[in-house]
C-alpha positions in Angstrom: 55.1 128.0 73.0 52.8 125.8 71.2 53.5 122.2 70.5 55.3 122.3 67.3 57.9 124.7 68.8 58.0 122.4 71.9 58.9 119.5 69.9 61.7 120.5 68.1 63.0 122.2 70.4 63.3 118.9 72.2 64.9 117.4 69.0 67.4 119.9 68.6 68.3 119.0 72.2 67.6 122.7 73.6 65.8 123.0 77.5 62.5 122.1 77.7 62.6 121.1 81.4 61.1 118.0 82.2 59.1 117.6 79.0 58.5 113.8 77.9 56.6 113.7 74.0 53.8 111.3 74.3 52.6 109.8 71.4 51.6 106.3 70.5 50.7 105.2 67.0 47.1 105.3 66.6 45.5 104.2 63.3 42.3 101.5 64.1 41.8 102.9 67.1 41.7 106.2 66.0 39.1 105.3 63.7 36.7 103.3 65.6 36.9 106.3 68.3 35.4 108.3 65.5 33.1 106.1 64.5 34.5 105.0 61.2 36.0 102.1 60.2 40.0 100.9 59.1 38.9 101.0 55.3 37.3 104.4 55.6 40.4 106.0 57.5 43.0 104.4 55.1 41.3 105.6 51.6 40.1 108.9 52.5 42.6 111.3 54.0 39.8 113.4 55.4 38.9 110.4 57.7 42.3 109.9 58.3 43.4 113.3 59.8 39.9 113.7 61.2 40.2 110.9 63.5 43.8 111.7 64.1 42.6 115.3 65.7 40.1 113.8 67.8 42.8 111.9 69.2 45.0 114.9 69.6 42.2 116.2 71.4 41.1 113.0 73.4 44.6 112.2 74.5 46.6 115.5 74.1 49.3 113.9 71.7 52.1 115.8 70.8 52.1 114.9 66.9 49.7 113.7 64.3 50.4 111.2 61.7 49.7 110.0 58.4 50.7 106.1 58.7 47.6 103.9 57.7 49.3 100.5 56.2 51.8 100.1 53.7 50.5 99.7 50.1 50.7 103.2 49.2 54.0 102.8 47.1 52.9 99.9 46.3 49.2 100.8 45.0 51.3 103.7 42.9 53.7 100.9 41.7 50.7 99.1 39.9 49.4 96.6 42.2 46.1 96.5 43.2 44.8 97.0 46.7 41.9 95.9 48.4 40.1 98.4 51.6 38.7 96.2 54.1 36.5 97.7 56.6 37.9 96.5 59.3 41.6 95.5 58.5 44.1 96.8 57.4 44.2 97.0 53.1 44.9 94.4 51.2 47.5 93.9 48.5 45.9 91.4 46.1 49.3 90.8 44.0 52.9 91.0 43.7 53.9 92.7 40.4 57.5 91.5 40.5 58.9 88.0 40.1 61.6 88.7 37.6 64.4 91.0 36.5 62.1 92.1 33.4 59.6 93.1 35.9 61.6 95.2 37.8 62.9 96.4 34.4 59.6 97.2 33.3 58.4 98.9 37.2 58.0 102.7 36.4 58.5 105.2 38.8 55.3 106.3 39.9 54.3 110.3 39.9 53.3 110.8 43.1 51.3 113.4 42.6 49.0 111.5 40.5 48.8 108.1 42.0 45.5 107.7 43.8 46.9 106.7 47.1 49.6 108.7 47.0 48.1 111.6 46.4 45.3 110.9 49.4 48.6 111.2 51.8 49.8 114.3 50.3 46.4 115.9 50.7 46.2 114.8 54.1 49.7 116.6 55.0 47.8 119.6 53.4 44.8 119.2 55.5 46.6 119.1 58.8 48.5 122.0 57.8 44.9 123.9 57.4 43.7 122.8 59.9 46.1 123.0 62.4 47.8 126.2 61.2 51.1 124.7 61.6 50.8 124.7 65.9 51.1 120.6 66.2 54.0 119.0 64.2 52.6 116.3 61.6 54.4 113.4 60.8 54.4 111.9 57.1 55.0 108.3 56.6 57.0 106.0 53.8 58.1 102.4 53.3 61.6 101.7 53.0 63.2 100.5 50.3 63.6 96.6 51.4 59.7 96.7 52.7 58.5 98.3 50.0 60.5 95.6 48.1 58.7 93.1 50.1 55.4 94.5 49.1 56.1 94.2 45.4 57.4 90.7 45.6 56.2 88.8 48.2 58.2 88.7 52.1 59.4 85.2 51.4 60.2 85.5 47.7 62.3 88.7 48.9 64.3 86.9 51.7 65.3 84.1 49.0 66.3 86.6 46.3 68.1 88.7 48.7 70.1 85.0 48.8 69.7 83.9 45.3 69.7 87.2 43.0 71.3 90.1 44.8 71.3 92.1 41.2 67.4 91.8 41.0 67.0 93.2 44.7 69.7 95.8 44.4 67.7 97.1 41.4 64.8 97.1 43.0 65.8 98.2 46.3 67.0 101.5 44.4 63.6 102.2 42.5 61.9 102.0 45.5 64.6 104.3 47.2 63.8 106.6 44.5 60.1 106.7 45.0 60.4 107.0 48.8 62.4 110.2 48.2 59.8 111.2 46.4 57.4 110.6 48.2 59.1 112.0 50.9 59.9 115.3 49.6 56.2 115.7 48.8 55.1 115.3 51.5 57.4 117.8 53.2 56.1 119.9 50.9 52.5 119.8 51.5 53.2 120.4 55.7 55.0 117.5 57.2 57.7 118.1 59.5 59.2 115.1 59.9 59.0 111.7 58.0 58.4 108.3 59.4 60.3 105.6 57.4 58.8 102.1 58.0 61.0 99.1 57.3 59.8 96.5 59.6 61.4 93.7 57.8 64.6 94.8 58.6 64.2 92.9 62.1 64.1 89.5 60.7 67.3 89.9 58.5 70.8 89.6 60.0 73.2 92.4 61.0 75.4 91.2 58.0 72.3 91.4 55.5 71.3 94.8 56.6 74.9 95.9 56.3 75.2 94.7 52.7 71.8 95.2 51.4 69.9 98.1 53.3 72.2 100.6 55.7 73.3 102.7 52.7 70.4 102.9 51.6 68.8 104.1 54.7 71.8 106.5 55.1 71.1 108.2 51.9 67.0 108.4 52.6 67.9 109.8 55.7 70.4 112.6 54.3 68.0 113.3 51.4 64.7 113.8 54.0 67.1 115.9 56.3 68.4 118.2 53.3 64.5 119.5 52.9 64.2 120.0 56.6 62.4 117.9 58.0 63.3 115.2 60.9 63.5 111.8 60.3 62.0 108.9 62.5 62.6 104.6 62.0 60.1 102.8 62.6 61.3 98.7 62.9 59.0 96.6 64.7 60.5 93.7 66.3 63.8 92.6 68.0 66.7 95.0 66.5 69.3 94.7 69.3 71.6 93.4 66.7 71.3 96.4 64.3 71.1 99.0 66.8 75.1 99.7 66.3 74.4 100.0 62.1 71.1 102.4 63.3 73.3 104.6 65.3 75.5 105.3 62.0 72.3 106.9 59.8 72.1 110.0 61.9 68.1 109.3 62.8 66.3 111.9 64.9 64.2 109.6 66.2 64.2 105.2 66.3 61.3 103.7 67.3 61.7 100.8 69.7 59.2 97.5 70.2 59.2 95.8 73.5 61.8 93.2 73.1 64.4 96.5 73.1 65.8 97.4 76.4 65.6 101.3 76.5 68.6 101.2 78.6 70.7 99.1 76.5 70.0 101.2 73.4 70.5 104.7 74.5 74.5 104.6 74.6 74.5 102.9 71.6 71.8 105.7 69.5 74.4 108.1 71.5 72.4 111.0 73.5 71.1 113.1 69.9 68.5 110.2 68.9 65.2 110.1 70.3 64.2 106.9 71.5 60.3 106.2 71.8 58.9 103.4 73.0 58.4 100.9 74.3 55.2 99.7 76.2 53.8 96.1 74.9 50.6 97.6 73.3 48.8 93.8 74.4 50.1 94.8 77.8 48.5 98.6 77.5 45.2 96.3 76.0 44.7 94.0 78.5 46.4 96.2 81.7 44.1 98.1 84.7 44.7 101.1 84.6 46.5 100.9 88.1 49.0 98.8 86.2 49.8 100.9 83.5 50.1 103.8 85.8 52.6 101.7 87.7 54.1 100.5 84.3 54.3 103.7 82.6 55.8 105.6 86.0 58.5 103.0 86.2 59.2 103.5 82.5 59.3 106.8 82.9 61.7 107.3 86.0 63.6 104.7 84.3 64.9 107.2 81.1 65.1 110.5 83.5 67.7 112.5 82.1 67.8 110.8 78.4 66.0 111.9 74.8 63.1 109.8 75.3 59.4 109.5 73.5 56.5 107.9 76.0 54.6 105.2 73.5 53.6 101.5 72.8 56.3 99.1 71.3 54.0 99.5 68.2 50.9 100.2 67.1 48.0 100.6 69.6 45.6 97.7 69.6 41.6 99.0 68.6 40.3 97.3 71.8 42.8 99.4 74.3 40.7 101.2 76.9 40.7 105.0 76.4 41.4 105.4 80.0 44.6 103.3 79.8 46.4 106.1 77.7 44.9 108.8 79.5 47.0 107.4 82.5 50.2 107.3 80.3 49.2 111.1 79.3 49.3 111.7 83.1 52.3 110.5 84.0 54.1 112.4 81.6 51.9 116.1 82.1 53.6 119.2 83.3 
């Protein structure tokens, strides 16, 4: 059984023993472990799903990714984005400050936007590559961060206050370019589709109710109807929108460290995946005796639940190899 097959057969909640996926998110440090730098590995998908093998090699992951940062909508939308060459990319404007702006936003063609276009190509790559034996996990902004990305975090947050008809119009043409996005990047190899939406954690329960839930429950649907499995990635504290979550029907929610594994599992109910939820400064700065001891009490901790071995959120560049080799371990059979 290779690891694709594994995997979701562990999704579809059939026997796969004591099998725990292990997969942090790995984007800077999977660069400078290849020797290239954050600009080079978020503009040039051959960088990209280079370094993301080497890690599947390194570390024996269970998935690769195609996450990098999120100004690929937004790049497609119009604005213009700036590679750094050791940071993440830049987004030097927001396009949208008024109703006639989001009037005037075009849907992008995916296909031909430059960035875009990089990610499908990546999904293609992997699928070359790999021959279809390691699942590969594509990647979009949801529709309020990819709001936030046209017009500013703060300027969003007001409108979503002041001028609910400009955000509900523009919260739908960005649902429309995340479906598809999503769809083609199904297409090109990716079995299931990351949906980032970070922002989500500093709005209310109320907000997110009003503003965002349907929205994710019909990107959620739509990414499920092409067959692929969906995962929410919402960095932060989301105790108080874990009970909306667990009505979208997710395959897998991605949990940060102020999330208490425990406290979220009846809540998801047992068919969601939970992964997490290791502070990545503690995996940074951590022996690797501790995270041994961290990881194994982690670990014996979510015996018997749907569980995902990772960081709270991204892995920091300056984590010690060895530190997630000794996660690996603990979860090797």
């Amino acid at each position: 059984m290779n690891k694709k097959e594994k995997f979701l057969r562990f999704l579809a909640n059939e026997s796969t023993e004591d099998y725990i996926p292990f997969q942090p998110i790995l984007m800077h440090f999977a660069a400078r472990m290849n020797k290239r730098t954050y600009g080079e590995f978020a503009s040039d998908y051959r960088v990209l799903v280079e370094s993301n093998i080497r890690a599947l090699e390194e570390f024996d992951l269970d998935w690769v990714e195609l996450i990098s940062d999120p100004y690929r909508e937004t790049s497609a939308f119009g604005a213009k984005v700036e590679y750094i060459p050791e940071g993440v990319p830049k987004c030097l404007e927001h396009i949208v400050t008024t109703i006639d702006d989001v009037h005037a936003l075009r849907i992008p063609d995916v296909y031909k936007a430059e960035r875009t276009l990089d990610r499908i190509k990546g999904a293609e790559l992997y699928r070359k590559l790999l021959k279809s034996s390691v699942p590969v996990f594509g990647w979009i902004e949801g529709p309020l961060a990819e709001a936030c990305d046209l017009v500013g975090v703060s300027e969003m947050l007001m409108m979503l206050m002041m001028d609910p008809d400009l955000c509900n119009f523009l919260m739908d043409k960005c649902l429309i370019t995340a479906k598809n996005f999503a769809k083609a990047q199904v297409d090109a190899g990716c079995d299931v589709i990351g949906i980032g939406d970070a922002i989500c954690s500093q709005i209310d329960s109320s907000m997110y109710d009003e503003y965002v839930k349907d929205r994710h429950k019909e990107l959620v649907g739509y990414i499920q109807s092409l067959g692929a499995k969906v995962k929410m990635h919402i960095c932060g504290d989301i105790n108080h929108l874990l009970s909306s979550l667990s009505e979208l029907n997710l395959d897998i929610l991605d949990l940060d460290s102020q999330i208490e594994l425990n406290y979220a599992h009846p809540i998801m109910g047992p068919n969601v995946a939970l992964c997490g939820n290791i502070n990545p400064v503690i995996l940074q700065n951590s022996s690797m005796d501790q995270v041994t001891k961290i990881t194994g009490d982690l670990v014996e901790s979510q015996k018997g639940k749907k569980f995902i071995l990772s960081g709270g959120c991204e892995i920091t560049v300056s984590t010690p190899h060895e530190n997630l080799k000794a996660m690996r371990k603990i979860v090797t059979i």
